[in-house]
C-alpha positions as CSV (number, residue, x, y, z in Angstrom):
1,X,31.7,-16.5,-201.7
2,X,28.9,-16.4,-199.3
3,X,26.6,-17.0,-201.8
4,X,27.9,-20.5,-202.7
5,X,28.0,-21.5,-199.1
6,X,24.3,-20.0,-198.2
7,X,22.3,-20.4,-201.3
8,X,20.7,-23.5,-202.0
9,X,21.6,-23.1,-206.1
10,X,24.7,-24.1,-205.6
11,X,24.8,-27.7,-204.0
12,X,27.2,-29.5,-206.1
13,X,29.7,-26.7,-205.6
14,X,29.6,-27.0,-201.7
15,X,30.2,-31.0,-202.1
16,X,33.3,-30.2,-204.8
17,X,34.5,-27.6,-201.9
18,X,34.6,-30.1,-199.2
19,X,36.3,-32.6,-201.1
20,X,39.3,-29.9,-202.8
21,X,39.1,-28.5,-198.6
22,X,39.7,-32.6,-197.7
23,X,42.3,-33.2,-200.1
24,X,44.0,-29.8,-199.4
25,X,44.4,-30.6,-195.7
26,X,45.5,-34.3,-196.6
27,X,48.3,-32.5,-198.6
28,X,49.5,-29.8,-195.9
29,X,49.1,-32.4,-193.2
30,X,51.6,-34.8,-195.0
31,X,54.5,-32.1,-195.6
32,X,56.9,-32.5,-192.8
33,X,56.5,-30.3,-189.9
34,X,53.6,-28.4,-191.2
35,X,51.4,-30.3,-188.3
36,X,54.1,-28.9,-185.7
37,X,54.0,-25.3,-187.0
38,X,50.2,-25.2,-186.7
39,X,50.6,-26.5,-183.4
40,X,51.7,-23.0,-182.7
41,X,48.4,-21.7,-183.3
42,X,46.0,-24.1,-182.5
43,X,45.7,-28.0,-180.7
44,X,44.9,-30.7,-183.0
45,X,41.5,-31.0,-181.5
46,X,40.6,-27.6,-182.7
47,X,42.2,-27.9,-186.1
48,X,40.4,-31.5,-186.4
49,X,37.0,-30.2,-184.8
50,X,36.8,-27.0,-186.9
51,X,38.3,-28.5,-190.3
52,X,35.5,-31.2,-190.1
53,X,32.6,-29.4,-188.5
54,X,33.3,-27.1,-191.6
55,X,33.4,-30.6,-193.9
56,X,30.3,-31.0,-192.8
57,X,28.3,-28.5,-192.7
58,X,29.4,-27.9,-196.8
59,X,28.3,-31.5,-197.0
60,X,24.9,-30.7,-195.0
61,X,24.1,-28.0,-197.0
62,X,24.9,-29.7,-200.4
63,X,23.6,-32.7,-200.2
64,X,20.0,-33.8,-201.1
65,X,16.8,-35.7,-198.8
66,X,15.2,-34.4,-195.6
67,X,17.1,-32.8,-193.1
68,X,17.9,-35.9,-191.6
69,X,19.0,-37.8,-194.6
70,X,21.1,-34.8,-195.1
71,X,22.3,-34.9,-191.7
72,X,23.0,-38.8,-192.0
73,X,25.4,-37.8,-195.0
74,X,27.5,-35.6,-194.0
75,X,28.1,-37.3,-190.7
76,X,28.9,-40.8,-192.8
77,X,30.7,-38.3,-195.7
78,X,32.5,-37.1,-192.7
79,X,33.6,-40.4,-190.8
80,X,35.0,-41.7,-194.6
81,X,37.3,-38.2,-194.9
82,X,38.2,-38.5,-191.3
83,X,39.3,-42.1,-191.8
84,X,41.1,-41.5,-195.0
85,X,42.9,-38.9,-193.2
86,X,44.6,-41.0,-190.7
87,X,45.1,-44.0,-193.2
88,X,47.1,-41.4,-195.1
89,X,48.8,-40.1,-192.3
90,X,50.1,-44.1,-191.3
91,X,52.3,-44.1,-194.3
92,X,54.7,-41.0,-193.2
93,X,57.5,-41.8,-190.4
94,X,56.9,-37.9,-189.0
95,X,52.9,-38.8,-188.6
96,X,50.6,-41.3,-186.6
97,X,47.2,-42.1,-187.3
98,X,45.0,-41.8,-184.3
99,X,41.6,-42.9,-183.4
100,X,41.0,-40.1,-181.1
101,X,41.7,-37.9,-183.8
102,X,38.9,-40.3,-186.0
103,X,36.9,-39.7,-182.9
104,X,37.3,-35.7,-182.8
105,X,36.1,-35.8,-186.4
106,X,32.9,-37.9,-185.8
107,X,32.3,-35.7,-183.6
108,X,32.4,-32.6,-184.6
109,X,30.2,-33.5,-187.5
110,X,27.8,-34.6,-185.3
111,X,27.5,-31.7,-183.5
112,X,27.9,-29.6,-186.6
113,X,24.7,-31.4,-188.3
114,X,22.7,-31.9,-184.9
115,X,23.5,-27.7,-185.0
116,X,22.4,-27.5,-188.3
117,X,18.7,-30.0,-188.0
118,X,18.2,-27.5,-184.5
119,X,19.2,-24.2,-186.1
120,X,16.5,-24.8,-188.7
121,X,17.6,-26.1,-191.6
122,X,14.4,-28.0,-192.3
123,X,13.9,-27.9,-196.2
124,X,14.8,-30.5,-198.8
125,X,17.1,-28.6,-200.8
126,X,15.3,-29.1,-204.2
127,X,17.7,-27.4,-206.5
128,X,18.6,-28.8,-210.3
129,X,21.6,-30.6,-209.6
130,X,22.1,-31.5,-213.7
């Protein structure tokens, strides 16, 4: 498993994880009282800041360009899932969507790929994505 998240052979695998990671918390998030049972454990800042830093660092790592560009995506990649989220989360009585939540997300992306661009993750990944 850490493999596929560190090596740059893999970069179409990290982008299918984020999405089946995104749709998997859409899914737990809509059951009723799931959110309030994690609440035991964590705030919803740290389940949104964590969940998405982690969205985009697997988006980071497999996307294509320069750092940058690759920093760009998973930042805008990021701000989509985050949005979908709480557009999902309108349509249940039990749930609200929430800009701040939005916000958290953006956030923690941005922090997560600013990380990510200071930590040294300078290359191109140039792997065969066919």
């Amino acid at each position: 498993m850490l493999t596929l998240l560190l090596s740059q052979r893999w970069p179409r695998q990290r982008l299918a994880l984020a999405l089946c990671l995104y749709a998997l918390a859409v899914i737990i998030g809509s059951v009723p009282g799931a959110r309030a049972e994690m609440a035991h454990y964590a705030s919803g800042v740290v389940l949104h800041g964590v969940s998405y830093a982690g969205l985009a660092w697997l988006w980071f790592t497999g996307s294509r360009g320069t750092p940058r560009q690759r920093a760009l995506q998973a930042v805008a990649a990021v701000a989509l899932m985050g949005a979908g989220d709480e557009w999902v989360q309108s349509f249940f009585p039990y749930r609200h969507a929430s800009v701040l939540d939005w916000l958290v997300d953006l956030s923690a992306a941005s922090l997560a790929a600013l990380g990510l661009l200071l930590a040294g993750a300078r290359r191109p990944l140039q792997a065969d994505l066919s």
